[in-house]
C-alpha positions as CSV (number, residue, x, y, z in Angstrom):
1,X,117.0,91.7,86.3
2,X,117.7,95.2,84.5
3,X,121.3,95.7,83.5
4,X,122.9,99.4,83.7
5,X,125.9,101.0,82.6
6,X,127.7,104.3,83.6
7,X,128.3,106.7,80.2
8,X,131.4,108.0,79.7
9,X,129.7,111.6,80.7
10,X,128.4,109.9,83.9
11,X,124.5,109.3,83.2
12,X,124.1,105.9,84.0
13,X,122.1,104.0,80.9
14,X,119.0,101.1,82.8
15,X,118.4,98.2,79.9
16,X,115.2,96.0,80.4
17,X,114.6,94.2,83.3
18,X,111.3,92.7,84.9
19,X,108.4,94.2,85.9
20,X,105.7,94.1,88.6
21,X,105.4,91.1,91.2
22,X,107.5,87.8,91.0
23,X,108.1,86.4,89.2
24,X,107.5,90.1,86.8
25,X,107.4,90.2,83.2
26,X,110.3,91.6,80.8
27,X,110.2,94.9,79.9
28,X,112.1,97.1,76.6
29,X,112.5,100.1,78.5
30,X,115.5,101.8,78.3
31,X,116.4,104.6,80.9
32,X,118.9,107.2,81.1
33,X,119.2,108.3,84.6
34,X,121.3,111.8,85.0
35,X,122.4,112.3,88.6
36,X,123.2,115.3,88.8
37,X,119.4,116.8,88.0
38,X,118.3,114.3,89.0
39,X,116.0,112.9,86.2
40,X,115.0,109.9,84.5
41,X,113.9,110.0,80.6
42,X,112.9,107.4,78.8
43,X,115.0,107.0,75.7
44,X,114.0,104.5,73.6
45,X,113.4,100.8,73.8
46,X,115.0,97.3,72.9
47,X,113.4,95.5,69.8
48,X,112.2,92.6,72.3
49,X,111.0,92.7,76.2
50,X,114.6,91.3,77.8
51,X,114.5,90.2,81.4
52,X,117.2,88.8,82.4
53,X,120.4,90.4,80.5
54,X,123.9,92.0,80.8
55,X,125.1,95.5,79.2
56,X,128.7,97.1,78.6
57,X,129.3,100.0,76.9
58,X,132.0,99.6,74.0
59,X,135.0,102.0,73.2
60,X,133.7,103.8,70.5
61,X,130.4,104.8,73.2
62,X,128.0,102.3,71.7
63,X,126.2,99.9,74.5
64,X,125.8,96.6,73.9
65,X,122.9,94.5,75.9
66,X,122.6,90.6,75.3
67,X,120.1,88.9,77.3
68,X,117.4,85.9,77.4
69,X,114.3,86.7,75.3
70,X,111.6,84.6,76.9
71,X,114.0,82.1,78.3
72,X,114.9,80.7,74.9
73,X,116.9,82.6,72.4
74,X,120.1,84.6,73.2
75,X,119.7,87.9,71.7
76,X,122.1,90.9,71.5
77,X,122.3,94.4,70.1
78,X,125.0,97.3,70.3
79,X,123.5,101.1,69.6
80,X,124.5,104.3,70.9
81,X,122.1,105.4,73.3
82,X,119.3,107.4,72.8
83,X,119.6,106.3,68.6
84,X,116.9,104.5,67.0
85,X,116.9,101.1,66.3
Protein backbone atom coordinates (compact mmCIF):
# COMPACT_ATOMS: atom_id res chain seq x y z
CA UNK A 1 0.00 0.00 0.00
CA UNK A 2 1.36 3.62 -1.12
CA UNK A 3 1.38 6.16 1.59
CA UNK A 4 0.66 10.02 0.71
CA UNK A 5 0.90 13.16 2.35
CA UNK A 6 -0.60 16.65 1.69
CA UNK A 7 2.36 19.57 1.43
CA UNK A 8 2.03 22.45 3.14
CA UNK A 9 1.31 24.21 -0.39
CA UNK A 10 -1.32 21.54 -1.04
CA UNK A 11 0.38 19.04 -3.63
CA UNK A 12 -0.20 15.92 -2.19
CA UNK A 13 3.39 13.81 -2.05
CA UNK A 14 2.45 9.45 -3.17
CA UNK A 15 5.49 7.24 -1.50
CA UNK A 16 5.92 3.57 -2.76
CA UNK A 17 3.34 1.25 -2.82
CA UNK A 18 2.69 -2.09 -4.80
CA UNK A 19 2.41 -2.66 -8.19
CA UNK A 20 0.55 -4.70 -10.78
CA UNK A 21 -1.84 -7.82 -9.75
CA UNK A 22 -1.99 -9.23 -6.14
CA UNK A 23 -0.40 -9.76 -4.47
CA UNK A 24 1.99 -6.62 -6.61
CA UNK A 25 5.48 -5.95 -6.20
CA UNK A 26 6.99 -2.82 -4.22
CA UNK A 27 7.78 0.03 -6.10
CA UNK A 28 10.38 3.43 -5.17
CA UNK A 29 8.27 5.83 -6.99
CA UNK A 30 7.68 8.91 -5.57
CA UNK A 31 4.80 11.16 -6.91
CA UNK A 32 3.90 14.59 -6.52
CA UNK A 33 0.40 15.02 -7.56
CA UNK A 34 -0.73 18.95 -8.01
CA UNK A 35 -4.51 19.40 -8.09
CA UNK A 36 -5.00 22.24 -9.20
CA UNK A 37 -3.34 21.50 -12.96
CA UNK A 38 -3.85 18.61 -12.56
CA UNK A 39 -0.56 16.76 -13.04
CA UNK A 40 1.52 14.04 -11.83
CA UNK A 41 5.54 14.20 -12.00
CA UNK A 42 7.64 11.91 -10.93
CA UNK A 43 10.11 13.27 -8.49
CA UNK A 44 12.51 11.05 -7.46
CA UNK A 45 12.55 7.70 -5.84
CA UNK A 46 13.21 5.87 -2.37
CA UNK A 47 16.60 4.12 -1.98
CA UNK A 48 14.63 0.59 -1.71
CA UNK A 49 11.24 -0.65 -3.44
CA UNK A 50 8.79 -0.13 -0.11
CA UNK A 51 5.41 -1.72 -0.18
CA UNK A 52 3.82 -1.56 2.57
CA UNK A 53 4.78 1.93 4.54
CA UNK A 54 3.48 5.12 6.32
CA UNK A 55 4.62 8.86 5.60
CA UNK A 56 4.21 12.29 7.60
CA UNK A 57 5.64 15.28 6.66
CA UNK A 58 7.72 16.91 9.59
CA UNK A 59 7.64 20.76 10.76
CA UNK A 60 10.44 21.96 9.16
CA UNK A 61 8.71 20.50 5.50
CA UNK A 62 10.84 17.35 5.26
CA UNK A 63 8.70 13.90 4.76
CA UNK A 64 9.51 11.15 6.42
CA UNK A 65 8.36 7.42 4.98
CA UNK A 66 9.16 4.25 7.12
CA UNK A 67 8.02 1.13 5.76
CA UNK A 68 8.73 -2.90 5.38
CA UNK A 69 11.50 -3.56 2.87
CA UNK A 70 10.73 -7.02 1.62
CA UNK A 71 8.82 -8.00 4.64
CA UNK A 72 11.99 -7.99 6.86
CA UNK A 73 13.75 -4.94 7.73
CA UNK A 74 12.14 -1.69 9.06
CA UNK A 75 13.49 1.06 7.07
CA UNK A 76 12.99 4.87 7.30
CA UNK A 77 14.13 8.04 5.69
CA UNK A 78 13.17 11.91 6.11
CA UNK A 79 14.05 14.28 2.85
CA UNK A 80 12.44 17.20 1.47
CA UNK A 81 10.71 16.30 -1.46
CA UNK A 82 11.75 16.49 -4.84
CA UNK A 83 15.81 16.52 -3.18
CA UNK A 84 18.12 13.89 -3.93
CA UNK A 85 18.93 11.19 -1.80
Amino acid sequence: MHAQVTLGDGRVLVIGGLTGAIPGKPTDACDLIDLSKPRIEKVGSLPHPVGLLTAHVLPDGRVIAIGWQDGFALRSRAQRPGAEH
